[in-house]
C-alpha positions in Angstrom: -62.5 13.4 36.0 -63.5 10.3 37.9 -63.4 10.6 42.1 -61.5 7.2 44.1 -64.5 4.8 44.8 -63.5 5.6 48.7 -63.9 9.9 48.0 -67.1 9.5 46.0 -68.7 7.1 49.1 -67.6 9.4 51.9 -68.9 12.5 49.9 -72.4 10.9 49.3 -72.4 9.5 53.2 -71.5 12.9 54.4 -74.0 14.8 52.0 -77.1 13.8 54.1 -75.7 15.7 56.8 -75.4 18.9 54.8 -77.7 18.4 52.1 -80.8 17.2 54.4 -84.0 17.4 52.4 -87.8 16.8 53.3 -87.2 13.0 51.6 -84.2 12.4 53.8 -85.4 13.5 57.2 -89.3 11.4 56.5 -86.9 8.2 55.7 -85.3 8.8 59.4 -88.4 9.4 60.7 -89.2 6.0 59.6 -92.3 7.4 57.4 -90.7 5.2 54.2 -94.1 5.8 51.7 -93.8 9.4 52.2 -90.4 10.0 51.9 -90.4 7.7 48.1 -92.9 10.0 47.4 -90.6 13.3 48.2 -87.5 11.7 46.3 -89.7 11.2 43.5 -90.0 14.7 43.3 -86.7 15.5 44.3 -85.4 13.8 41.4 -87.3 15.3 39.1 -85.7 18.6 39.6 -83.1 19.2 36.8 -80.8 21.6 38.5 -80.1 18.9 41.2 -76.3 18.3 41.0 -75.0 14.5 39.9 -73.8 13.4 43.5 -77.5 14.4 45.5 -79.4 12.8 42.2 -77.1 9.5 43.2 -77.9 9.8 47.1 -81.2 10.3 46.3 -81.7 7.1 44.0 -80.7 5.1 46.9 -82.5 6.8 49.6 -85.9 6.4 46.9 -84.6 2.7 46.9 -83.9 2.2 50.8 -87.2 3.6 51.1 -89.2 0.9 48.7 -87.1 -1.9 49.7 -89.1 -0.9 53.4 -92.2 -0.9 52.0 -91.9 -4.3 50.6 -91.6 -3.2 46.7 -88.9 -5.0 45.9 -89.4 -4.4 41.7 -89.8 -0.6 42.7 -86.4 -0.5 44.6 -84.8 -2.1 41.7 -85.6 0.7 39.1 -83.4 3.3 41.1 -80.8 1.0 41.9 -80.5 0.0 38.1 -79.8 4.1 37.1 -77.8 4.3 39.8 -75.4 1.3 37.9 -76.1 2.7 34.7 -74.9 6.5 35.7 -72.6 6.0 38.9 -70.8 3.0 38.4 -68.8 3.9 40.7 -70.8 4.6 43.6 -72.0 1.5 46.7 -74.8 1.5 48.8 -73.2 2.7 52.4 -73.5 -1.1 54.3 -73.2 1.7 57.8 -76.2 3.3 57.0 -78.6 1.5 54.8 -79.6 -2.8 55.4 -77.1 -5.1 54.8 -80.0 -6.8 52.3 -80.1 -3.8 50.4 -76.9 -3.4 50.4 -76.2 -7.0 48.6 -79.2 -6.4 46.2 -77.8 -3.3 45.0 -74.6 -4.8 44.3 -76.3 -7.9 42.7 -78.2 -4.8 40.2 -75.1 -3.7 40.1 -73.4 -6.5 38.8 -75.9 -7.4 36.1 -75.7 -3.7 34.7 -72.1 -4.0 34.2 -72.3 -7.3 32.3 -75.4 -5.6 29.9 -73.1 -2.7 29.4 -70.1 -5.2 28.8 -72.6 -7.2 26.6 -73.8 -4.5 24.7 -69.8 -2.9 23.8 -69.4 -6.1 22.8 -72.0 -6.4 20.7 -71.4 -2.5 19.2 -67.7 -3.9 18.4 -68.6 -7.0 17.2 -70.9 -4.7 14.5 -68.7 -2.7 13.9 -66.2 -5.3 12.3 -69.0 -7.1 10.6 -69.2 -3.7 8.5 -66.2 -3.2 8.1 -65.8 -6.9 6.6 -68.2 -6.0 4.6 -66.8 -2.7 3.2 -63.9 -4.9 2.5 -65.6 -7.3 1.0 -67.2 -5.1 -1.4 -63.9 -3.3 -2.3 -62.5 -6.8 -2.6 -65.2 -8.1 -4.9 -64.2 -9.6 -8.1 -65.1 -7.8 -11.2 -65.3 -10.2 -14.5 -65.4 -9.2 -18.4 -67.3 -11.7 -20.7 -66.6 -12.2 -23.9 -69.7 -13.9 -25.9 -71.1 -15.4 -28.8 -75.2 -15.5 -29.3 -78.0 -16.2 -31.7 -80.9 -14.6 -31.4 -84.0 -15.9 -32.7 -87.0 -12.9 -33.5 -91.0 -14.5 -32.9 -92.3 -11.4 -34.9 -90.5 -12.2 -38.1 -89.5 -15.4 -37.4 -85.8 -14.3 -38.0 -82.6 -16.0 -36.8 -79.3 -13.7 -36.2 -76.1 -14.3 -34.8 -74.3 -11.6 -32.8 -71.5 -10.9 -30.6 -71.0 -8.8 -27.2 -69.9 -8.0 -24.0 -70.8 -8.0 -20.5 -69.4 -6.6 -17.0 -70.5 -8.5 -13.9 -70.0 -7.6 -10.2 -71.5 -9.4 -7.7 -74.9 -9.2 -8.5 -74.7 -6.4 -11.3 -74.5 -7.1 -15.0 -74.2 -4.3 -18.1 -73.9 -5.6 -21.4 -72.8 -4.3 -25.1 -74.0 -6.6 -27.9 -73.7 -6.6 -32.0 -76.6 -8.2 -33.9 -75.4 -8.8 -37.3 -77.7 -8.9 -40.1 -78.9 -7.0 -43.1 -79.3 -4.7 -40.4 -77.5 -4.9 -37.9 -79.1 -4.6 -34.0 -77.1 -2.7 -30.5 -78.2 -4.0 -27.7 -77.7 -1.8 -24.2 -78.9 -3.9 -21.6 -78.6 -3.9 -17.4 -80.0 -5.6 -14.5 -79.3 -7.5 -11.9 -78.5 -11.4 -11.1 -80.3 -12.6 -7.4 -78.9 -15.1 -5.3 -75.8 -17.7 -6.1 -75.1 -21.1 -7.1 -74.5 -22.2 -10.7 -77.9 -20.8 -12.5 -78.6 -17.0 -11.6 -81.6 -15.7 -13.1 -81.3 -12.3 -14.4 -83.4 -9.2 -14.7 -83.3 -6.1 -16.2 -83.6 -3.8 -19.5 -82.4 -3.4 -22.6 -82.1 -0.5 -25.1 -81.9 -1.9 -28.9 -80.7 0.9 -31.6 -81.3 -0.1 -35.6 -79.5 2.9 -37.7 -80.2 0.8 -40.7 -84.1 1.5 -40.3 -84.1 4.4 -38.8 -85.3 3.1 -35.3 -84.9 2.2 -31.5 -86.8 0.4 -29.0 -86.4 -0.5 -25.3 -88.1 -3.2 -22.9 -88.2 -5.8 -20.1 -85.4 -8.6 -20.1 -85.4 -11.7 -18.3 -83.2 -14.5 -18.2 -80.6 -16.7 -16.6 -77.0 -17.5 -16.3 -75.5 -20.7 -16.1 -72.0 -21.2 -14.7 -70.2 -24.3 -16.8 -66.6 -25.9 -16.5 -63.6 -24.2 -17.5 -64.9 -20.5 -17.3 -68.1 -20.5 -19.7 -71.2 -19.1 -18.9 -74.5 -20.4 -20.8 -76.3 -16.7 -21.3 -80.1 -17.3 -21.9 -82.5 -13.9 -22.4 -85.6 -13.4 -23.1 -86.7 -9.9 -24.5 -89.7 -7.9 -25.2 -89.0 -4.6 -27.1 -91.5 -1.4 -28.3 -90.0 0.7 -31.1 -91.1 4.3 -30.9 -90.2 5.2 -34.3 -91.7 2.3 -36.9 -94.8 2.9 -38.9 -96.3 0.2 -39.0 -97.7 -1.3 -36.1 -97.7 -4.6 -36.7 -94.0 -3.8 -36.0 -93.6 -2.0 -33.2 -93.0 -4.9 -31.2 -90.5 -7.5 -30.9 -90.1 -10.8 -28.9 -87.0 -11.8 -28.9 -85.0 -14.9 -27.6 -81.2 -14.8 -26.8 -79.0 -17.7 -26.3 -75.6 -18.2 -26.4 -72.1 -19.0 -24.3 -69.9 -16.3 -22.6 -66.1 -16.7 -21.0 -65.3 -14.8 -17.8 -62.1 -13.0 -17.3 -61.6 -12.1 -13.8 -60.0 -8.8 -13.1 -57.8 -8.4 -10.2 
């Protein structure tokens, strides 16, 4: 529980007449360098309660402002701020030029704090608009219709498949047909916006029909067009673990074709 601004002054006033200590009675004595150094010490004592730490802070900055140090005085007066808001410099007792640079501290502390909860809150719904953001983002299907051309064998296929996009995700399901026909898994991601997205990622590719399956790299792009169609463009490079001959365990492989996106609510 906070004290009235009036109760928390008069107690601090008051406590240097029950509460003496050696820093306190070398500042009346006018002896200002050895009494900073006592209420550097006094300070450092961890039992000390919060209202003698406060009194203390501006006793240690009467007693540099004395000196001269004015940058010295400031670093008490700024904790003071920061932890007793609530608590003035006593104009009876202390300068009336200390009394107006304390409040000046004072002043700027408040607007720092002020500054930074502004700041915190102003984060705080940035991330929150981004949580929402993400919820909201849109989640398309993709219908599509490739060929793909084989370097190895010099083969053309046609094929049909599937992808799922959000934001800068894709996963994709696609049907080679053929004499044997070719299933493509394949994931990655798309960087950045705009109407061509290049894409990244890797693809699985099963073959029941001779008894094999490869996987490998994939790059590629994506290339918005009117009226919902995407251009799809990838370029594969596959190893098969299970062929026997070697001359065919590899396969380059181009994709091209065009996709339509459905947008999901």
């Amino acid at each position: 529980m906070k004290l009235p601004l009036g109760l928390v002054t008069l107690l601090l006033v008051s406590g240097a007449a029950w509460a003496q200590t050696p820093g306190i009675e070398r500042y009346e004595y006018g002896d200002f360098e050895a009494a900073a150094r006592l209420f550097e010490q006094e300070l450092a004592e961890p039992q000390r309660p919060p209202a003698s730490r406060a009194l203390i802070r501006i006793y240690l900055a009467a007693s540099l402002y004395a000196l001269g140090q004015m940058e010295e005085a400031r670093r008490p007066l700024e904790e003071l701020a920061r932890e007793h808001p609530e608590v003035r410099v006593d104009p009876v007792r202390f300068p009336p030029e200390l009394v107006a640079y304390a409040e000046v501290i004072r002043q700027q502390v408040e607007s720092e704090q002020q500054l930074a909860t502004r700041e915190q809150e102003l984060e705080k719904a940035r991330e929150a608009e981004r949580r929402r953001a993400a919820r909201a983002a849109p989640i398309s299907l993709r219908p599509e219709a490739l060929g793909l051309f084989e370097a190895v064998d010099q083969q053309w296929t046609l094929g049909v498949g599937l992808a799922f996009q959000r934001e800068s995700l894709e996963g994709s399901a696609r049907v080679l047909l053929g004499a044997s026909p070719a299933f493509h898994l394949q994931g990655g991601v798309l960087p950045g916006q705009g109407t061509l997205r290049p894409f990244l990622g890797l693809r699985a590719s099963l073959i029941p029909g001779l008894d094999t399956y490869g996987a490998g790299p994939v790059v590629g792009a994506r290339i918005a067009l009117p009226a919902g169609l995407v251009g799809v463009v990838d370029v594969g490079a596959d190893y098969f673990f299970t062929r026997q001959d070697e001359l065919y365990r590899f396969a380059v492989t181009v994709q091209a074709g065009l996709g339509f996106a459905l947008h999901l609510p």
